[in-house]
Backbone as CSV, one residue per row, in Angstrom:
resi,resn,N_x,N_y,N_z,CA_x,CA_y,CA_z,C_x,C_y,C_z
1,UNK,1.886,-211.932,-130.705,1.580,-210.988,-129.639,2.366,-211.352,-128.385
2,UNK,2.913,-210.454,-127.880,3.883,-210.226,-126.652,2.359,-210.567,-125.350
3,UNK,3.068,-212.031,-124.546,1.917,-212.218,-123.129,3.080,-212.806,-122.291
4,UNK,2.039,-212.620,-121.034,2.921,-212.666,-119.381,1.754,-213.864,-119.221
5,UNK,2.650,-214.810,-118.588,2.344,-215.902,-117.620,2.316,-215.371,-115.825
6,UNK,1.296,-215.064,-115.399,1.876,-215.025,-113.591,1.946,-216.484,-113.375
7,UNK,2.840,-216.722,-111.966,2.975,-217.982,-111.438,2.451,-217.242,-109.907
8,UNK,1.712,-217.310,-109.277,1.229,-216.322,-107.681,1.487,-217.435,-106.538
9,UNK,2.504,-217.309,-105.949,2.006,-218.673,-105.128,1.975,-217.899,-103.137
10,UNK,0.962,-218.127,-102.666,0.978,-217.342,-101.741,1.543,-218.510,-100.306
11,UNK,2.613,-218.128,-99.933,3.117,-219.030,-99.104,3.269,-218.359,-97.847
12,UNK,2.870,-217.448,-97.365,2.042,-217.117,-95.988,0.518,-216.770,-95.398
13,UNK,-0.147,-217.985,-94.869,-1.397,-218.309,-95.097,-1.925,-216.641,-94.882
14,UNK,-1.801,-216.096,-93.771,-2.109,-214.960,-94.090,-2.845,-213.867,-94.977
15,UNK,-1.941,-213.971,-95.976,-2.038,-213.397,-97.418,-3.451,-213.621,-97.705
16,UNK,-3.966,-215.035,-97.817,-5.129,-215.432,-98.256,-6.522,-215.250,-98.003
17,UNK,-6.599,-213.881,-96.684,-7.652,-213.771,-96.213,-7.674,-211.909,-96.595
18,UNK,-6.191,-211.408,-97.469,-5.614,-209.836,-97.036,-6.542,-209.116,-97.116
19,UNK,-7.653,-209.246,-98.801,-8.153,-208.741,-99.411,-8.907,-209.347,-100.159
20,UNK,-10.489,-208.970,-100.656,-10.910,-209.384,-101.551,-10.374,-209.572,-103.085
21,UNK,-10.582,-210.406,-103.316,-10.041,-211.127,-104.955,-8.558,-210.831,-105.242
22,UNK,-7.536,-211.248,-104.254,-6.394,-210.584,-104.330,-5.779,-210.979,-104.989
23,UNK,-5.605,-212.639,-105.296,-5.130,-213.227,-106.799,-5.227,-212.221,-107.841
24,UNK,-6.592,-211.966,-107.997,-7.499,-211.201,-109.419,-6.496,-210.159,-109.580
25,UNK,-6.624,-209.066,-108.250,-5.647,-207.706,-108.319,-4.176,-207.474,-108.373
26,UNK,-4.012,-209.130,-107.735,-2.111,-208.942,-108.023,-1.689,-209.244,-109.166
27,UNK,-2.252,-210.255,-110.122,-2.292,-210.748,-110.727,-1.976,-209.455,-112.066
28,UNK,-3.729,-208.610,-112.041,-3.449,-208.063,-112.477,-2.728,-206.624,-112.842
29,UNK,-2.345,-206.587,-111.355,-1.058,-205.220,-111.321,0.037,-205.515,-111.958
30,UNK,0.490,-207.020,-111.642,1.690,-207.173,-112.501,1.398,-207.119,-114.075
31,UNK,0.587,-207.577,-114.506,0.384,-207.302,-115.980,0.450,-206.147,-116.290
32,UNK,-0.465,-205.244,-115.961,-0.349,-203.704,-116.551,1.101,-203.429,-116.007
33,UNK,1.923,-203.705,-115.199,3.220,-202.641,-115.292,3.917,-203.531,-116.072
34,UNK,3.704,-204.829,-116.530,4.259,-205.442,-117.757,4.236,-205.092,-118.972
35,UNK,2.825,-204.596,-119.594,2.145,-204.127,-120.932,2.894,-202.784,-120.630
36,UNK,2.441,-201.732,-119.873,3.094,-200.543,-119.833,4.522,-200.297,-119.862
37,UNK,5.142,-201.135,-119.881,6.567,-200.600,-119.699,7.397,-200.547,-120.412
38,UNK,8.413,-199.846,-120.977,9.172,-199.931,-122.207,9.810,-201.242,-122.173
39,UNK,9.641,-201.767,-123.312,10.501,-202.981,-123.638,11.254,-203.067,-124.886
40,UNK,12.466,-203.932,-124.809,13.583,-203.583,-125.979,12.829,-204.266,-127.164
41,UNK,13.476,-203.913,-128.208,12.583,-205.030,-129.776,12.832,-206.148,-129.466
42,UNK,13.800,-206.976,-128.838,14.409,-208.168,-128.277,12.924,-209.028,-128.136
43,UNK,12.116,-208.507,-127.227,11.041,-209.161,-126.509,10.122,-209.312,-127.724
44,UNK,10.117,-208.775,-128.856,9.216,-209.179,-129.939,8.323,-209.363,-129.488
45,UNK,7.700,-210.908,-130.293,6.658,-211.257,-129.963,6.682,-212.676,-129.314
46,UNK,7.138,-212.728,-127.675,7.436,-213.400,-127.429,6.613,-213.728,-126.045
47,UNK,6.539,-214.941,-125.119,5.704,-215.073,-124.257,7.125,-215.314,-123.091
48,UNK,6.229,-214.507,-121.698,7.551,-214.360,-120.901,6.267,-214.625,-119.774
49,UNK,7.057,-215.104,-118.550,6.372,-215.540,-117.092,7.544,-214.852,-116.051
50,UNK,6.203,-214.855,-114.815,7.304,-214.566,-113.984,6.432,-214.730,-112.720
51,UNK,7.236,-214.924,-111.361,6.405,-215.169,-109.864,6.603,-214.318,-109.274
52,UNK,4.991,-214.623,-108.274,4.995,-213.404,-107.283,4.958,-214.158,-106.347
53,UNK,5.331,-213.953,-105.088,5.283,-214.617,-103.541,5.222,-213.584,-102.631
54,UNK,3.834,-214.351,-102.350,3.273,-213.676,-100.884,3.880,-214.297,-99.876
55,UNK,4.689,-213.472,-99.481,5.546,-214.430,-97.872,5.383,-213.606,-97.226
56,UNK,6.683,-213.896,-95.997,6.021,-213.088,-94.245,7.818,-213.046,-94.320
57,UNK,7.786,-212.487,-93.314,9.249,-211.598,-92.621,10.478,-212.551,-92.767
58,UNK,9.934,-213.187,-92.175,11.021,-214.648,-92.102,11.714,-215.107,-93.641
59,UNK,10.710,-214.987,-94.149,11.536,-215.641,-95.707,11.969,-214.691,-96.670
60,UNK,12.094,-213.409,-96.208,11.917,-211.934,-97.206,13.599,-211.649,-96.477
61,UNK,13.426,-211.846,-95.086,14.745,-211.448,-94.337,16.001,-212.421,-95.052
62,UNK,15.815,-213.586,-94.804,16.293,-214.673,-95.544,16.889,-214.311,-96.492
63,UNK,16.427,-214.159,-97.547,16.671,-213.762,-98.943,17.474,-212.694,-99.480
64,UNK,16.875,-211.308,-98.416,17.944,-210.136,-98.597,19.343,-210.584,-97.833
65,UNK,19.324,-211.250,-96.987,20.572,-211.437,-96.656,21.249,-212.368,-97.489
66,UNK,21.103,-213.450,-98.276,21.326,-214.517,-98.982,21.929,-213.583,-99.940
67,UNK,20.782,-212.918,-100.293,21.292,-212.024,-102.331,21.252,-210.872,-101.915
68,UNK,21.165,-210.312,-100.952,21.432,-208.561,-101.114,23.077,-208.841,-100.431
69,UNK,23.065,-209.532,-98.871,23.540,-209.034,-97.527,23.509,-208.330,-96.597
70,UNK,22.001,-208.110,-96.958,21.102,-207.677,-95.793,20.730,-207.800,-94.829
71,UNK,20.655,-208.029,-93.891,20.228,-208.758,-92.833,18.856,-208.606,-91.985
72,UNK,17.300,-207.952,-92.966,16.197,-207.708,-92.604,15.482,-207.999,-93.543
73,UNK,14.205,-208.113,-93.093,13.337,-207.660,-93.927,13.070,-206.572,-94.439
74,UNK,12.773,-206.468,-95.371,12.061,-205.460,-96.936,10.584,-205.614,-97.230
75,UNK,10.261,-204.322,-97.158,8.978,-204.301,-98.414,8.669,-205.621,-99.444
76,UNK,9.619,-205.283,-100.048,9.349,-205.858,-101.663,10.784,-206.075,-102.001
77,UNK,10.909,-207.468,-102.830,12.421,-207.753,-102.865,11.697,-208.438,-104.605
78,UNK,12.867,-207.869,-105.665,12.854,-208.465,-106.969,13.682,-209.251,-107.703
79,UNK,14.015,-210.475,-108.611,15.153,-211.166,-108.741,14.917,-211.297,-110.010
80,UNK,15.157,-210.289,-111.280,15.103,-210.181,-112.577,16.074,-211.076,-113.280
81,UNK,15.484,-211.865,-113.964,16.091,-212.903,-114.513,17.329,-212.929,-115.459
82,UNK,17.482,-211.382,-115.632,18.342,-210.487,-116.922,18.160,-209.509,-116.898
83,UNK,19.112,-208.737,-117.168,19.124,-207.555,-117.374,18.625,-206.760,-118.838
84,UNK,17.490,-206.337,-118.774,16.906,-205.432,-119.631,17.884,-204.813,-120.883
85,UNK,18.607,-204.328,-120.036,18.973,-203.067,-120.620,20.364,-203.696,-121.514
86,UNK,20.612,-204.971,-121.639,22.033,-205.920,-121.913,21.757,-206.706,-123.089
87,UNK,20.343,-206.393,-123.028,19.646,-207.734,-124.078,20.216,-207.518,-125.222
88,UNK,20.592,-208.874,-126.222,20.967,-208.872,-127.585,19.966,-209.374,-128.630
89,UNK,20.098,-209.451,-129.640,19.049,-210.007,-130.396,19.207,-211.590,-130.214
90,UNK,20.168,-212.439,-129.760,20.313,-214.012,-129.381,19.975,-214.301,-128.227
91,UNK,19.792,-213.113,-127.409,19.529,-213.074,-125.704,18.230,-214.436,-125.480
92,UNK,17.574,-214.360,-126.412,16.590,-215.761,-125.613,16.723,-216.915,-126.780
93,UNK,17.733,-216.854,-127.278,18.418,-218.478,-127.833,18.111,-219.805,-127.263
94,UNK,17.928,-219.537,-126.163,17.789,-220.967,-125.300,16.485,-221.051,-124.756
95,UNK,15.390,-220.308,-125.391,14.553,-220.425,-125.027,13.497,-220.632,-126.308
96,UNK,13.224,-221.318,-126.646,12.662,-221.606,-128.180,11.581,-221.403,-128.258
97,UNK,10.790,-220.319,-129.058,9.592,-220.059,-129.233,8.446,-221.453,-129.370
98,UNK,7.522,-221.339,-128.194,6.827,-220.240,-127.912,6.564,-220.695,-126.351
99,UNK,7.876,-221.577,-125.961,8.196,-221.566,-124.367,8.336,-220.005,-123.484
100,UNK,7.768,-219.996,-122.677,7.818,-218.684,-122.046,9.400,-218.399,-121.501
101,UNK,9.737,-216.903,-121.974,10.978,-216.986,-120.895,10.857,-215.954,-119.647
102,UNK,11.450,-217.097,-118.738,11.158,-215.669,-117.218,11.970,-214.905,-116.943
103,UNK,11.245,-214.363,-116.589,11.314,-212.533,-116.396,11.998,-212.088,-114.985
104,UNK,11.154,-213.395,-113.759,12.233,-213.572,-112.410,11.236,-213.680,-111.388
105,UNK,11.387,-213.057,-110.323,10.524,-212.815,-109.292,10.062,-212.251,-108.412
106,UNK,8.939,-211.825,-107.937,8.690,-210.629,-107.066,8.234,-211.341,-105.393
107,UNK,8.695,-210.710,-104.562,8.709,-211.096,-103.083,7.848,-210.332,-101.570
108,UNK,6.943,-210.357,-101.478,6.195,-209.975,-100.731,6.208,-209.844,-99.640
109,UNK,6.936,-209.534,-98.706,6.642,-209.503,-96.860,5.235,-208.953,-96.068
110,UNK,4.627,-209.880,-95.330,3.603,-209.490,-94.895,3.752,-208.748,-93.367
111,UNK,4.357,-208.998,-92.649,4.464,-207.906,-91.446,4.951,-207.028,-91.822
112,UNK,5.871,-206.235,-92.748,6.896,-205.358,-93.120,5.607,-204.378,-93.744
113,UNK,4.793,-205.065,-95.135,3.577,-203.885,-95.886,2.564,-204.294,-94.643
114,UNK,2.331,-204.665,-93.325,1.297,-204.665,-92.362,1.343,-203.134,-91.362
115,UNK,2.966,-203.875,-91.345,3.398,-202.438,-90.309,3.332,-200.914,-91.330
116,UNK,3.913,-200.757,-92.631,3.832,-199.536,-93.394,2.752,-199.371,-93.470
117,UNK,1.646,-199.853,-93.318,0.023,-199.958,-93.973,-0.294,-199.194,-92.715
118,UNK,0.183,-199.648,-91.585,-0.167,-198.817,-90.387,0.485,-197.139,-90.190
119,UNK,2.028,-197.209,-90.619,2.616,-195.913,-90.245,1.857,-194.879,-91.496
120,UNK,1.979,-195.221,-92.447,1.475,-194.514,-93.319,-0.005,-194.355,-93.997
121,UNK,-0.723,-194.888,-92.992,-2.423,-194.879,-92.892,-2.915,-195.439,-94.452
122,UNK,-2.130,-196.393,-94.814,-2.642,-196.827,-96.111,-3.223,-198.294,-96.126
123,UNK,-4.159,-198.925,-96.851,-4.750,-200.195,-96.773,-3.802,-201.063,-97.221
124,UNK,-4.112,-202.013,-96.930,-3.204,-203.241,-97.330,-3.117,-203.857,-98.808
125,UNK,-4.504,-203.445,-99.564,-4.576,-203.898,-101.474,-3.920,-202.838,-101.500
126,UNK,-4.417,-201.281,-101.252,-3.337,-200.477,-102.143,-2.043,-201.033,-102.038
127,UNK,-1.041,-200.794,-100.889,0.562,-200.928,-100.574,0.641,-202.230,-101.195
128,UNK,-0.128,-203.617,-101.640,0.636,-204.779,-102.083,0.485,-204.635,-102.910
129,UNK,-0.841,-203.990,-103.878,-0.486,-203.781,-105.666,0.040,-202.751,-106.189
130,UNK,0.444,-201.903,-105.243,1.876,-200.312,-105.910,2.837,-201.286,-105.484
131,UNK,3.472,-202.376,-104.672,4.708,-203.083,-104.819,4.849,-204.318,-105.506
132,UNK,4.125,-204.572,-106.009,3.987,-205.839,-107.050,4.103,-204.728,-108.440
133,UNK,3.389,-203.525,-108.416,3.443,-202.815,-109.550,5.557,-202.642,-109.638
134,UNK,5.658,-202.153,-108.403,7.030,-201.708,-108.579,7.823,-202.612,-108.862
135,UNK,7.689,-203.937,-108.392,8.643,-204.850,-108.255,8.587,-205.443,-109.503
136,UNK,7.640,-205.269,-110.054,7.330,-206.138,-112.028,8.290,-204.930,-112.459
137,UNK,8.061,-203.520,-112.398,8.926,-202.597,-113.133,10.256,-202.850,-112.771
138,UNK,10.478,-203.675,-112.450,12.223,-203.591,-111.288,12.085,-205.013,-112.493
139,UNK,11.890,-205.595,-112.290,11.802,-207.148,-113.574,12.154,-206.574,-115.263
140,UNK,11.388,-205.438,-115.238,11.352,-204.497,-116.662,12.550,-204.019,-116.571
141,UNK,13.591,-203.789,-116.001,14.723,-203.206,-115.690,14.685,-201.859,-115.492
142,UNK,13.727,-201.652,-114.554,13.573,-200.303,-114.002,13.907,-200.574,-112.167
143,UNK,14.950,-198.575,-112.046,15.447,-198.509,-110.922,15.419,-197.277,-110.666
144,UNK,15.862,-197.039,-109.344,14.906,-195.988,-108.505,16.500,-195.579,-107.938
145,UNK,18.033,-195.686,-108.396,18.971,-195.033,-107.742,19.281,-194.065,-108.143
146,UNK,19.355,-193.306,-108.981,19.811,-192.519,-109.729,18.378,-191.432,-109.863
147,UNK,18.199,-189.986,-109.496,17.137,-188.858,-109.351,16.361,-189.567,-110.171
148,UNK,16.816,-189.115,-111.268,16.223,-189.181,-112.749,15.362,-190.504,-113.321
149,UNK,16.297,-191.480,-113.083,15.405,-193.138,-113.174,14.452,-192.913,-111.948
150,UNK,14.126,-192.619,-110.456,13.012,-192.718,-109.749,12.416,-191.671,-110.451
151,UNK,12.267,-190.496,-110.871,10.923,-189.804,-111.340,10.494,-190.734,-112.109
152,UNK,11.359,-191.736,-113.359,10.502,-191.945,-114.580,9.930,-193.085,-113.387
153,UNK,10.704,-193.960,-113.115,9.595,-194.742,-112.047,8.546,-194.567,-111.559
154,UNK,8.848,-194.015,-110.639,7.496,-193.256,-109.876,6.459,-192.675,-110.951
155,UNK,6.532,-191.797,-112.036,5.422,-191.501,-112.925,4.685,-192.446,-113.551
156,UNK,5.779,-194.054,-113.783,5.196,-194.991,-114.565,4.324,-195.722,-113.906
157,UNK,4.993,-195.650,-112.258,4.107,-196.598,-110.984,2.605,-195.822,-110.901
158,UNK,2.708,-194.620,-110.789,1.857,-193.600,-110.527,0.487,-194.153,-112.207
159,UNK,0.956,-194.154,-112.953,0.370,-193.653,-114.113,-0.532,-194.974,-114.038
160,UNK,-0.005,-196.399,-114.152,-0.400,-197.566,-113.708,-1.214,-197.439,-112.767
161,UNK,-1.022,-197.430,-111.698,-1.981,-197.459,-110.575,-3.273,-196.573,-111.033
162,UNK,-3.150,-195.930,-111.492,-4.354,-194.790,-111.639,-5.609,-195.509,-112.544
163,UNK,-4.922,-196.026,-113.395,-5.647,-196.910,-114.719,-6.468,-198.156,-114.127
164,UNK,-5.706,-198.391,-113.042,-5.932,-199.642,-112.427,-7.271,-199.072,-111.230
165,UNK,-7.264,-197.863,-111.232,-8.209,-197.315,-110.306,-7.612,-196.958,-108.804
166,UNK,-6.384,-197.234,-108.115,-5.501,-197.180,-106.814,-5.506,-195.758,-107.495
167,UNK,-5.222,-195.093,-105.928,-4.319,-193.700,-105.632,-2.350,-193.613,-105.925
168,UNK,-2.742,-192.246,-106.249,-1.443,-192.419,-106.023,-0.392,-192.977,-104.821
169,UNK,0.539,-193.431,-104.370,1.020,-194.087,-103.043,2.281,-193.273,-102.995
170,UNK,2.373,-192.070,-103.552,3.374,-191.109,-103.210,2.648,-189.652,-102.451
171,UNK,1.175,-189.132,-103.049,1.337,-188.125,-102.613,-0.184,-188.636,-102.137
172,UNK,-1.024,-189.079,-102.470,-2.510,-189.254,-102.412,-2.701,-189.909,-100.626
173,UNK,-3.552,-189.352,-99.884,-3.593,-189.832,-98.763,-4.728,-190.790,-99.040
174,UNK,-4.683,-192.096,-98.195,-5.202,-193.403,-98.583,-6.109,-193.661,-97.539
175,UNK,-7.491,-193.925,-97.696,-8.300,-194.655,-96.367,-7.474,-195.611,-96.178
């Protein structure tokens, strides 16, 4: 059976007060857009991990500039360990069953979803588990440049969240 390891490490104290049981909910947003998401036969039956980090502006800015060349902070920043869509049937050779292989990492800014939470009248669990949802699908080798790849996105983010009990975070207005 195909399982996800989270690694959560919340490194802006912040984070730790955001929401009730927020480990519990991030935790488990990334799983369901893990289970839900198309995956190649490659992934068999294999055990894969991957991290989430709750950080703040400072280390999100950092980073996009490091690996994008960005020079701000972001929402949500993802660092997929491989490309999905490239995989071969030897693609995890170096990873010998039934060692987990990772998947990469998802990046959290806390003033950046503080301030959107404000412009767009949405709570702070919804906006961090639709971007942990998105940012695991961005790990799945899902992307949002091209029309066509954001609908299937967005329907898959959408479809997830719903299961999970969240609103939609495209059209649904949010206490």
């Amino acid at each position: 059976m195909i399982s996800l390891t989270i690694h959560l490490d919340i490194a802006y104290p912040k984070w730790k007060s955001a929401f009730k049981k927020l480990e519990e909910k991030i935790e488990r947003a990334a799983g369901a857009a893990f289970v839900d998401a198309k995956k190649p036969a490659v992934f068999g039956r294999r055990n894969f991990e991957m991290s989430i980090v709750l950080a703040d502006d400072k280390m999100v800015k950092t980073l996009n500039r490091d690996y994008r060349g960005i020079d701000k902070p972001t929402n949500v920043l993802s660092f997929p360990q491989f490309d999905v869509a490239k995989l071969k049937e030897d693609s995890f050779a170096r990873h010998p069953s039934p060692n987990p292989i990772p998947l990469g990492d998802v990046v959290l800014a806390w003033q950046t979803l503080e301030r959107e939470c404000r412009a767009q009248n949405k709570t702070l669990e919804n906006h961090a588990v639709h971007l942990v949802v998105h940012g695991t699908l961005h790990l799945m080798g899902y992307d949002h440049i091209r029309d066509k790849d954001a609908k299937t996105m967005e329907k898959l983010e959408c479809d997830i969240l719903e299961s999970l009990g969240y609103p939609d975070p495209y059209h649904d207005s949010q206490p």
